[in-house]
PyMOL Python script that loads the backbone (N, CA, C, O; Angstrom):
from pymol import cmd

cmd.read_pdbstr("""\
ATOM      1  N   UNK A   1    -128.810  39.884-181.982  1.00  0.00           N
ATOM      2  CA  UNK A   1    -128.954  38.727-181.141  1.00  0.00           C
ATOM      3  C   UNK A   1    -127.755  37.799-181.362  1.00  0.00           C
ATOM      4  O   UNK A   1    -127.399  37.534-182.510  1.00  0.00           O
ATOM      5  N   UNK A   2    -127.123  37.299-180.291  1.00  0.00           N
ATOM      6  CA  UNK A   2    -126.174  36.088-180.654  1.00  0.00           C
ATOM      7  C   UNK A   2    -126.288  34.893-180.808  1.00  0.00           C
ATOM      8  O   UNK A   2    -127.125  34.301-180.125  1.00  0.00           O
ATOM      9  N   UNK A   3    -125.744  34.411-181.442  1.00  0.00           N
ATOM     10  CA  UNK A   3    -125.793  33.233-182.454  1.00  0.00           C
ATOM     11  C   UNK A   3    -125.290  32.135-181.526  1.00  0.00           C
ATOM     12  O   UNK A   3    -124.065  32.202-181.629  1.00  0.00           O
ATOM     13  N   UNK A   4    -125.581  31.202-180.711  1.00  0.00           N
ATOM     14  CA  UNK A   4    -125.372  29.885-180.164  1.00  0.00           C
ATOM     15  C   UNK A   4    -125.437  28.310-180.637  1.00  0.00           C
ATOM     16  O   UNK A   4    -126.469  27.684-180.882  1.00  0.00           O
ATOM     17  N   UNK A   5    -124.394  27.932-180.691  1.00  0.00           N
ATOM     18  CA  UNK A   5    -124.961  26.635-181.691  1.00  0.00           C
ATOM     19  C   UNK A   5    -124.703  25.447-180.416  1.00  0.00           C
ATOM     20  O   UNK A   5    -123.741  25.633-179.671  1.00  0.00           O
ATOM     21  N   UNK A   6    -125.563  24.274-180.207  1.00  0.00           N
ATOM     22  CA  UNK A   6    -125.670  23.116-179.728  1.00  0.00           C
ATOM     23  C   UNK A   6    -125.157  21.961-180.332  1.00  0.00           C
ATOM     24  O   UNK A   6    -125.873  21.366-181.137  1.00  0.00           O
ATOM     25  N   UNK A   7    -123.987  21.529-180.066  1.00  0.00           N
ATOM     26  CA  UNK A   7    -123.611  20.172-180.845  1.00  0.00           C
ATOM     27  C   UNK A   7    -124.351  19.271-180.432  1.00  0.00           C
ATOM     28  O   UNK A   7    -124.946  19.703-179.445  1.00  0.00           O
ATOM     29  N   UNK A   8    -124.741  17.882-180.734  1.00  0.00           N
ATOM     30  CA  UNK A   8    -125.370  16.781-179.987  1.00  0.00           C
ATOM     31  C   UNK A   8    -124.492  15.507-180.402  1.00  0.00           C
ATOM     32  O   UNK A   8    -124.388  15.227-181.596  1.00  0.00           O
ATOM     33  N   UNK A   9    -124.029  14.943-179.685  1.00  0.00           N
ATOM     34  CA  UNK A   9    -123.329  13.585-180.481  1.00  0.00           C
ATOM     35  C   UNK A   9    -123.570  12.543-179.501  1.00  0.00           C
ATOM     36  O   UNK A   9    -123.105  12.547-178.362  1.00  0.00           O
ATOM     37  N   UNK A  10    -124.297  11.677-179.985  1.00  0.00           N
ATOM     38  CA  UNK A  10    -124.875  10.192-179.618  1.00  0.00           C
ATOM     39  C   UNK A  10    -123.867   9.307-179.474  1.00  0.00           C
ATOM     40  O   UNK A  10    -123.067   9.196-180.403  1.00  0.00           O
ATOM     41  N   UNK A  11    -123.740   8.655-178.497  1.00  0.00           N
ATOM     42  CA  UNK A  11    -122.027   7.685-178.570  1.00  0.00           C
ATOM     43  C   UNK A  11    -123.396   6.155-178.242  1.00  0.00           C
ATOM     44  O   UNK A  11    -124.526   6.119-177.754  1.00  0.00           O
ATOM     45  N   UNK A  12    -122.519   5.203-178.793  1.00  0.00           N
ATOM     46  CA  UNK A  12    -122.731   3.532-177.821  1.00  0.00           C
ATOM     47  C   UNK A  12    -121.710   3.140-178.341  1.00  0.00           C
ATOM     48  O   UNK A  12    -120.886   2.978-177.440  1.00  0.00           O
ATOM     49  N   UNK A  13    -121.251   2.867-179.393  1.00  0.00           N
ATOM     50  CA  UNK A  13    -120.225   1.168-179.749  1.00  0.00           C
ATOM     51  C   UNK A  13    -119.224   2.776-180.644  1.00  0.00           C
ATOM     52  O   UNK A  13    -119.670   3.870-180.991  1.00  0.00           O
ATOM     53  N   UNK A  14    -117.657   2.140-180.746  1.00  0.00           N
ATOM     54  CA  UNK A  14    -117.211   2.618-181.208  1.00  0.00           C
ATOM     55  C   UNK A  14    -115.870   3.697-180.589  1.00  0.00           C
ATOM     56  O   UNK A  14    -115.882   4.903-180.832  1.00  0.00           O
ATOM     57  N   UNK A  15    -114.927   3.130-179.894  1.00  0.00           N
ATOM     58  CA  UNK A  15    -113.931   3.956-179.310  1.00  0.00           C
ATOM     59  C   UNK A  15    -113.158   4.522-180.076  1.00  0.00           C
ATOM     60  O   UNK A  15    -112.506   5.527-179.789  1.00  0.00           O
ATOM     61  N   UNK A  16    -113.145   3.883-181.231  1.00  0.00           N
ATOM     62  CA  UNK A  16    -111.846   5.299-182.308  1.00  0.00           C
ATOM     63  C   UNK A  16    -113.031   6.025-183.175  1.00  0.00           C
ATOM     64  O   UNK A  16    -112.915   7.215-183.468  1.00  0.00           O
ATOM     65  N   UNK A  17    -113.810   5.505-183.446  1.00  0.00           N
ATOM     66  CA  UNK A  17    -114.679   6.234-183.968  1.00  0.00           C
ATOM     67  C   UNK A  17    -114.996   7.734-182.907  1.00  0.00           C
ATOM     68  O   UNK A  17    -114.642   8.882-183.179  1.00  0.00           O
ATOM     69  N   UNK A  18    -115.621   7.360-181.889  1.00  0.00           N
ATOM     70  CA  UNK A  18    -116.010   8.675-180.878  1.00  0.00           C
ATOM     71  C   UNK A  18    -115.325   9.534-180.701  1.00  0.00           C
ATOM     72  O   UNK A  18    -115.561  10.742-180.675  1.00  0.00           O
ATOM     73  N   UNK A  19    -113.696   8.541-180.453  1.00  0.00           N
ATOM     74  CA  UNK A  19    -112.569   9.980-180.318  1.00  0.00           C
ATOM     75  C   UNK A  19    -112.398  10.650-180.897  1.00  0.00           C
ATOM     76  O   UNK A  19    -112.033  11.693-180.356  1.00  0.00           O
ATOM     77  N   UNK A  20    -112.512  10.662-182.628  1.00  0.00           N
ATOM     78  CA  UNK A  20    -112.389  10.873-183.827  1.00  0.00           C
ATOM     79  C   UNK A  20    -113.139  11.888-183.970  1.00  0.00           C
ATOM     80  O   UNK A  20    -112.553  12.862-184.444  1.00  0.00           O
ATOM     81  N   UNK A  21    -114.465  12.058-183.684  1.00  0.00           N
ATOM     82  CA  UNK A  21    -115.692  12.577-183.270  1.00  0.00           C
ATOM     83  C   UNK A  21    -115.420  13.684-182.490  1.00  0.00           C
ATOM     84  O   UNK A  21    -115.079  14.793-182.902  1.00  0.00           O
ATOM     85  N   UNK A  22    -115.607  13.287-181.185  1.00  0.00           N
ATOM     86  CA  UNK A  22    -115.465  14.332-180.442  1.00  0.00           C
ATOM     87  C   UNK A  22    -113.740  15.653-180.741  1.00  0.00           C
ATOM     88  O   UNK A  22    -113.606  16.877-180.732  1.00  0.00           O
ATOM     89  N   UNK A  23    -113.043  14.779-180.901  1.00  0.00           N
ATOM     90  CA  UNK A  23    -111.787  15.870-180.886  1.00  0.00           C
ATOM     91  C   UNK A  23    -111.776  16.712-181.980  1.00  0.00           C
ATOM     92  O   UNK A  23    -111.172  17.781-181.889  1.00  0.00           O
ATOM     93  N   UNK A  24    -112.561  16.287-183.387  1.00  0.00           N
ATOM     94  CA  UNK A  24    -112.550  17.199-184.394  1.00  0.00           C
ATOM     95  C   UNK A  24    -113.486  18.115-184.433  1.00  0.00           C
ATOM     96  O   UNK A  24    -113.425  19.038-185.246  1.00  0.00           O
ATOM     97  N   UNK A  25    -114.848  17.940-183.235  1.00  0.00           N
ATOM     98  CA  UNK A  25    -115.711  19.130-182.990  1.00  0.00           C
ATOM     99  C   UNK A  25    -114.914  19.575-181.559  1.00  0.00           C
ATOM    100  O   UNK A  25    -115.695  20.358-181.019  1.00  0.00           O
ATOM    101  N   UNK A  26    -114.368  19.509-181.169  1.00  0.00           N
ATOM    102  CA  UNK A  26    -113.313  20.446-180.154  1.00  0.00           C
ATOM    103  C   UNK A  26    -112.471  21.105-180.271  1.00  0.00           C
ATOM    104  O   UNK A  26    -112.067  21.948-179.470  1.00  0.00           O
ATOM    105  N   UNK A  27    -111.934  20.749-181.612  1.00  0.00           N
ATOM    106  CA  UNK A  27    -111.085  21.359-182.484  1.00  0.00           C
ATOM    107  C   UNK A  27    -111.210  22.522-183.298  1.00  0.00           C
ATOM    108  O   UNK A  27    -110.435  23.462-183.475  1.00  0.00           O
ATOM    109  N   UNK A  28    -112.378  22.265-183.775  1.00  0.00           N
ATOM    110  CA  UNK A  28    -113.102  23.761-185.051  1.00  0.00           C
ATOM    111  C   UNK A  28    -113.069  24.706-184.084  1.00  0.00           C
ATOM    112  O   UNK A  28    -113.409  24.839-182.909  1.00  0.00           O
ATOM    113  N   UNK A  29    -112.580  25.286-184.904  1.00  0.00           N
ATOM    114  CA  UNK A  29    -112.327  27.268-184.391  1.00  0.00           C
ATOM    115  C   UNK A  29    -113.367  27.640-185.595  1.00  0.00           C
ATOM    116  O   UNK A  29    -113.140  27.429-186.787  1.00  0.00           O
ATOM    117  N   UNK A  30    -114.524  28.220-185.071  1.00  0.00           N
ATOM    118  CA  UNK A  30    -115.766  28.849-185.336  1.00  0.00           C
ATOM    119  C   UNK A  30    -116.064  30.480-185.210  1.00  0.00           C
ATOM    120  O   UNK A  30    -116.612  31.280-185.969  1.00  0.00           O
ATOM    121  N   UNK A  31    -115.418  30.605-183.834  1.00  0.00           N
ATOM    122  CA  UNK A  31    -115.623  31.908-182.712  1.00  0.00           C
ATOM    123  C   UNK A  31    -116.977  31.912-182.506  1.00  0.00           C
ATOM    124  O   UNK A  31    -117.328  32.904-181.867  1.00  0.00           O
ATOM    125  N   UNK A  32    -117.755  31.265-182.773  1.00  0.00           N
ATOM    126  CA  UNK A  32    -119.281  31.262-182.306  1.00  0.00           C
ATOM    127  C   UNK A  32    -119.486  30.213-180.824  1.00  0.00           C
ATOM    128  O   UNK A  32    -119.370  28.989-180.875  1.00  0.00           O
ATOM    129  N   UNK A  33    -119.740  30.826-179.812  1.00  0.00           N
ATOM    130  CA  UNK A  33    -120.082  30.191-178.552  1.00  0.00           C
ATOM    131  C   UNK A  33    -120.770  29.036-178.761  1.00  0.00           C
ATOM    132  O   UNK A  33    -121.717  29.120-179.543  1.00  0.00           O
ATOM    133  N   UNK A  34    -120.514  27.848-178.204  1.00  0.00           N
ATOM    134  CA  UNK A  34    -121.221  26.992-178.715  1.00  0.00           C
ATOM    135  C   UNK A  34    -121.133  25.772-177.088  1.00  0.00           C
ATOM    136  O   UNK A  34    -120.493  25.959-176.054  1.00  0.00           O
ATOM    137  N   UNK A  35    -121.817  24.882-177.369  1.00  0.00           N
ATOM    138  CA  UNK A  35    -122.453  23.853-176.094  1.00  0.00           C
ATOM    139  C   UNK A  35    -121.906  22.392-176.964  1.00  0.00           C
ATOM    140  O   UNK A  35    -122.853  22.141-177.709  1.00  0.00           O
ATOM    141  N   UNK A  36    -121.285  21.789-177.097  1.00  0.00           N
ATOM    142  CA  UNK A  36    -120.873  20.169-176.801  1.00  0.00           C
ATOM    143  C   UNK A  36    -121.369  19.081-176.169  1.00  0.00           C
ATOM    144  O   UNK A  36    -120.680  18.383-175.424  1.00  0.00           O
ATOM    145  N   UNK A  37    -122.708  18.846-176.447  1.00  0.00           N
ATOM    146  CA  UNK A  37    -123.392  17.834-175.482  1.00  0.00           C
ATOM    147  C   UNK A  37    -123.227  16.178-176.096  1.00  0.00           C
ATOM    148  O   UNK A  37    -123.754  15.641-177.070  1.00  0.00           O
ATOM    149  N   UNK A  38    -122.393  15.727-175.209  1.00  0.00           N
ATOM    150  CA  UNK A  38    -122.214  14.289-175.319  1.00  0.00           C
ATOM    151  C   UNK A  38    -123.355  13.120-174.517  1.00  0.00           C
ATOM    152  O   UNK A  38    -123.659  13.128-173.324  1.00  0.00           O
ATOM    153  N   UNK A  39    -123.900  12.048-175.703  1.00  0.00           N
ATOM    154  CA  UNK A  39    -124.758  11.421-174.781  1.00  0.00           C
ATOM    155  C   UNK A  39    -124.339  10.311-175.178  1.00  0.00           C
ATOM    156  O   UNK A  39    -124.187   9.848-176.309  1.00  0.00           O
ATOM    157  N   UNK A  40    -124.010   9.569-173.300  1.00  0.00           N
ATOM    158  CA  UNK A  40    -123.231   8.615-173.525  1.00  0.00           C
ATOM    159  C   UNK A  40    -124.715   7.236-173.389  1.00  0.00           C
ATOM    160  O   UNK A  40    -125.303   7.032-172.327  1.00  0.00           O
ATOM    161  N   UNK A  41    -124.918   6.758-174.222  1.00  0.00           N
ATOM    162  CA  UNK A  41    -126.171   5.699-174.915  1.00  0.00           C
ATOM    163  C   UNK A  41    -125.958   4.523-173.868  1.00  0.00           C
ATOM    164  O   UNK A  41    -126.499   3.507-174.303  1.00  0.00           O
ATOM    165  N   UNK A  42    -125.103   4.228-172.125  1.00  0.00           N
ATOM    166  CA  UNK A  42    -125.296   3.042-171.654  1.00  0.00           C
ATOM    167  C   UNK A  42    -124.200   2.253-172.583  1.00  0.00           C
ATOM    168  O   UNK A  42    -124.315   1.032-172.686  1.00  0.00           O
ATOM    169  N   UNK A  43    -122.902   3.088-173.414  1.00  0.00           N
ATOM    170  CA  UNK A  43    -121.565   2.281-174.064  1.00  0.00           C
ATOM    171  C   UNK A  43    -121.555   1.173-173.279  1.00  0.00           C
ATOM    172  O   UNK A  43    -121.580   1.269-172.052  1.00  0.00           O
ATOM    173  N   UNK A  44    -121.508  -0.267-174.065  1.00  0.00           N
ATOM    174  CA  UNK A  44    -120.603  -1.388-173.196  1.00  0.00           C
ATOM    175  C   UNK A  44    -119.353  -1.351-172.964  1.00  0.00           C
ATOM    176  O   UNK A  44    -118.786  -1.884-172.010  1.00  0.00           O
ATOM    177  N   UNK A  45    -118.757  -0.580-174.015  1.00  0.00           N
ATOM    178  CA  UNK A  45    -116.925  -0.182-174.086  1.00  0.00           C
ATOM    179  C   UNK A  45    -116.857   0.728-172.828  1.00  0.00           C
ATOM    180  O   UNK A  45    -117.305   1.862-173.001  1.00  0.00           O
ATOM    181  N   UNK A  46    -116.491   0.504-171.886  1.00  0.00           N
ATOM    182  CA  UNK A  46    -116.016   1.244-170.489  1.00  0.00           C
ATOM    183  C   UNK A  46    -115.289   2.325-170.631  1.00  0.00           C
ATOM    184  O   UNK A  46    -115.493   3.377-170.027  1.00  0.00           O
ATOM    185  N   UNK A  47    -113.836   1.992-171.953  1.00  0.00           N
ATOM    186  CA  UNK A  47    -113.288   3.056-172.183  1.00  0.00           C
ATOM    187  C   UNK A  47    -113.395   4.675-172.582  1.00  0.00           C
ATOM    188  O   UNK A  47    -112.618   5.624-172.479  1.00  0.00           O
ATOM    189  N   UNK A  48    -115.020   4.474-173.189  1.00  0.00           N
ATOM    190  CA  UNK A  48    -115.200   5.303-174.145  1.00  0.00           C
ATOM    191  C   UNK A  48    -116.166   6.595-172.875  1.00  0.00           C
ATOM    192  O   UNK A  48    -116.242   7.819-172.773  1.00  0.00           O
ATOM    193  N   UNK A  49    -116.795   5.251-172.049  1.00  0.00           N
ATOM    194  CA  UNK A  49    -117.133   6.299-171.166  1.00  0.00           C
ATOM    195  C   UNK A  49    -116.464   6.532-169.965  1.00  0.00           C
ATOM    196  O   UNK A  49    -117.048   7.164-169.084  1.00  0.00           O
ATOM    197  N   UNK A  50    -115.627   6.229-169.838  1.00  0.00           N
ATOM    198  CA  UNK A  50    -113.862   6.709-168.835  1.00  0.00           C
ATOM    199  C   UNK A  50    -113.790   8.079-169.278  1.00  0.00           C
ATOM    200  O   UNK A  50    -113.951   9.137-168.669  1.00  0.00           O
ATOM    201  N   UNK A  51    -113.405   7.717-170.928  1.00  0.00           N
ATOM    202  CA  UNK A  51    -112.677   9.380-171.369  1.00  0.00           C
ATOM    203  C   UNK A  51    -113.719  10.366-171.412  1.00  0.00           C
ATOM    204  O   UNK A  51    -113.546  11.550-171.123  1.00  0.00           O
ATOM    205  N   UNK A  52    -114.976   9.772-171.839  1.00  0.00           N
ATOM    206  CA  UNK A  52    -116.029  11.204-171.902  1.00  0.00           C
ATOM    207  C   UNK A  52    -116.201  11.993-170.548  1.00  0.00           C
ATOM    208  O   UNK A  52    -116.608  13.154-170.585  1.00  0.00           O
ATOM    209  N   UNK A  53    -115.832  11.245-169.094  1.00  0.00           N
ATOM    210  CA  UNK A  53    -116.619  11.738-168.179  1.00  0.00           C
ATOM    211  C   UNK A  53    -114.804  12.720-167.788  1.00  0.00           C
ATOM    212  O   UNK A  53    -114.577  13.817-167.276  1.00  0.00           O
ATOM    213  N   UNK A  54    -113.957  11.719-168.301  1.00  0.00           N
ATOM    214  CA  UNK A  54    -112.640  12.886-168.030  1.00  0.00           C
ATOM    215  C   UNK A  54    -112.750  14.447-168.973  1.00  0.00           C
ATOM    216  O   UNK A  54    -112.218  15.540-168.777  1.00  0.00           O
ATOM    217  N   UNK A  55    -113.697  13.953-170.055  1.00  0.00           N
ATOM    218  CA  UNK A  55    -113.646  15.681-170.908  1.00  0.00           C
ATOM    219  C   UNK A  55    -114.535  16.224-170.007  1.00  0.00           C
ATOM    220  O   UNK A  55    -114.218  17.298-169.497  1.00  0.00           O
ATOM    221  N   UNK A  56    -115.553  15.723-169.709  1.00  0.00           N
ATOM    222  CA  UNK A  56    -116.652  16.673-168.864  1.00  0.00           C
ATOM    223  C   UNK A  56    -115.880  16.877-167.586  1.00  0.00           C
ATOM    224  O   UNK A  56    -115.836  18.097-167.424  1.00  0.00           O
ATOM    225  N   UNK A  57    -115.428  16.442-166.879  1.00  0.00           N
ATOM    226  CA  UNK A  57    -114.692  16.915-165.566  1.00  0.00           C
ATOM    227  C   UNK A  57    -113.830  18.003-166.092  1.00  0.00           C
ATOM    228  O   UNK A  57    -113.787  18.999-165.370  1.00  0.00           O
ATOM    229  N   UNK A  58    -112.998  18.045-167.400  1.00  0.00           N
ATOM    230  CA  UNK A  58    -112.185  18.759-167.388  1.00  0.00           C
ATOM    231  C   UNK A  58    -113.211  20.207-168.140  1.00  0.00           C
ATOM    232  O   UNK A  58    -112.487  21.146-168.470  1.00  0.00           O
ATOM    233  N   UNK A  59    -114.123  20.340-168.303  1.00  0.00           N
ATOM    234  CA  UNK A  59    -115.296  20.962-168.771  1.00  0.00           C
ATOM    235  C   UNK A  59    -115.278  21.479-170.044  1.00  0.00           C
ATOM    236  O   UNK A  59    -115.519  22.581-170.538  1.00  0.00           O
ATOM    237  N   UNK A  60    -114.849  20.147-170.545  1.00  0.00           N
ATOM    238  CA  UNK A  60    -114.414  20.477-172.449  1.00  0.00           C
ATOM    239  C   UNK A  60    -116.339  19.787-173.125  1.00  0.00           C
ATOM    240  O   UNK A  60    -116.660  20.068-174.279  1.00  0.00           O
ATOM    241  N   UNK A  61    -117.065  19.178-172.459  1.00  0.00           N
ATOM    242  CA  UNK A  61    -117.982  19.037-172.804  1.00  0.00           C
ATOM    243  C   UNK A  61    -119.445  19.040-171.536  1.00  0.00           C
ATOM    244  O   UNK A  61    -119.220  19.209-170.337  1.00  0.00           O
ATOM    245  N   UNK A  62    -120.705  18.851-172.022  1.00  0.00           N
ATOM    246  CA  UNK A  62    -121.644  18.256-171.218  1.00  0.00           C
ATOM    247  C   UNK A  62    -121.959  16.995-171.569  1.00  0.00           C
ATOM    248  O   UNK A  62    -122.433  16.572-172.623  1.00  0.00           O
ATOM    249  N   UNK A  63    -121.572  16.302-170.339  1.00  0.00           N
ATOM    250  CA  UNK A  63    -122.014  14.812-170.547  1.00  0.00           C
ATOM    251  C   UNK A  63    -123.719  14.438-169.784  1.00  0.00           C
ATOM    252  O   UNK A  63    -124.298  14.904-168.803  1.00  0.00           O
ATOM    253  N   UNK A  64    -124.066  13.444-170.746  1.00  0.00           N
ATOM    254  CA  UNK A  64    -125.313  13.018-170.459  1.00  0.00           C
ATOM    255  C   UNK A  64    -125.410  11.638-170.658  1.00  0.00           C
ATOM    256  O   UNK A  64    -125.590  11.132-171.765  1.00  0.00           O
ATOM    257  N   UNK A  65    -125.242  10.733-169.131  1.00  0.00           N
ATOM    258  CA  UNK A  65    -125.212   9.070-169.161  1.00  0.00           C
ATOM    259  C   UNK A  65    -125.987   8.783-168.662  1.00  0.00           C
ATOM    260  O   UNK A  65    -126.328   9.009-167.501  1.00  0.00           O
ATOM    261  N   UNK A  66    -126.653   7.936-169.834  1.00  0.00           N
ATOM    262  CA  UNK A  66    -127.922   6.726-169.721  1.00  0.00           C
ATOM    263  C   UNK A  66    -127.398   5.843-169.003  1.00  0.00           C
ATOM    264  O   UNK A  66    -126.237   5.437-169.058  1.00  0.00           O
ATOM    265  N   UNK A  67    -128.540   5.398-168.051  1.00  0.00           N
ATOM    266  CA  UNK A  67    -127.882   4.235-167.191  1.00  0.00           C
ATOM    267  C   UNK A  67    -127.988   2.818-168.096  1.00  0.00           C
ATOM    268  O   UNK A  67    -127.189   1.887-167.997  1.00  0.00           O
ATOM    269  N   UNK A  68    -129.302   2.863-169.119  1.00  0.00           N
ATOM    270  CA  UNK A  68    -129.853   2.171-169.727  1.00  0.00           C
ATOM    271  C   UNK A  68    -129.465   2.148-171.268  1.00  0.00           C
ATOM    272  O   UNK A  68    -128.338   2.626-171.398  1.00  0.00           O
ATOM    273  N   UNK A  69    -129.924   1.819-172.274  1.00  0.00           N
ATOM    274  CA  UNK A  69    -129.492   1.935-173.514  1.00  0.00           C
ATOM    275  C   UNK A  69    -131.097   2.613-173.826  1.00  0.00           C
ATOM    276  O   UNK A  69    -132.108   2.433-173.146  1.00  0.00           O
ATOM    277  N   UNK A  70    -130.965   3.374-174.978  1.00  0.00           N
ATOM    278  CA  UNK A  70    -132.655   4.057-175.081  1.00  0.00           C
ATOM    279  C   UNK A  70    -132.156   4.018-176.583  1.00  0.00           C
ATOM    280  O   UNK A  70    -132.893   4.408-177.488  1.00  0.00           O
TER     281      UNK A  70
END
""", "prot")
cmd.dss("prot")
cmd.show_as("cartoon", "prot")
cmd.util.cbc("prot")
cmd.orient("prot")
């Protein structure tokens, strides 16, 4: 059976932090197929969810934006 792993990473406050985040799990060379799910928490920082929705367009992740904060 193959082995699939699910990242999950929770974003709200924090733009060098997230980048920091996300690029070093984009980075690991594993060879195990794996899913990148970004959930963007309703960020007040605009920036942070600018760049997430540019990785998901570019289909380096799955994005998931709260309209709300939860």
């Amino acid at each position: 059976m193959a082995r699939f792993v699910d990242i999950v990473i929770p974003v709200y406050k924090g733009e060098a932090e997230t980048r920091a985040c996300v690029q070093s799990v984009l980075a690991a060379s594993h060879g195990m197929p794996r899913e990148v799910v970004v959930i963007d928490d309703a960020s007040p920082e605009p920036a942070i969810s600018a760049w997430l929705r540019g990785l998901a367009q570019a289909g380096r992740i799955t994005l998931i934006a709260h309209p709300d904060n939860r």
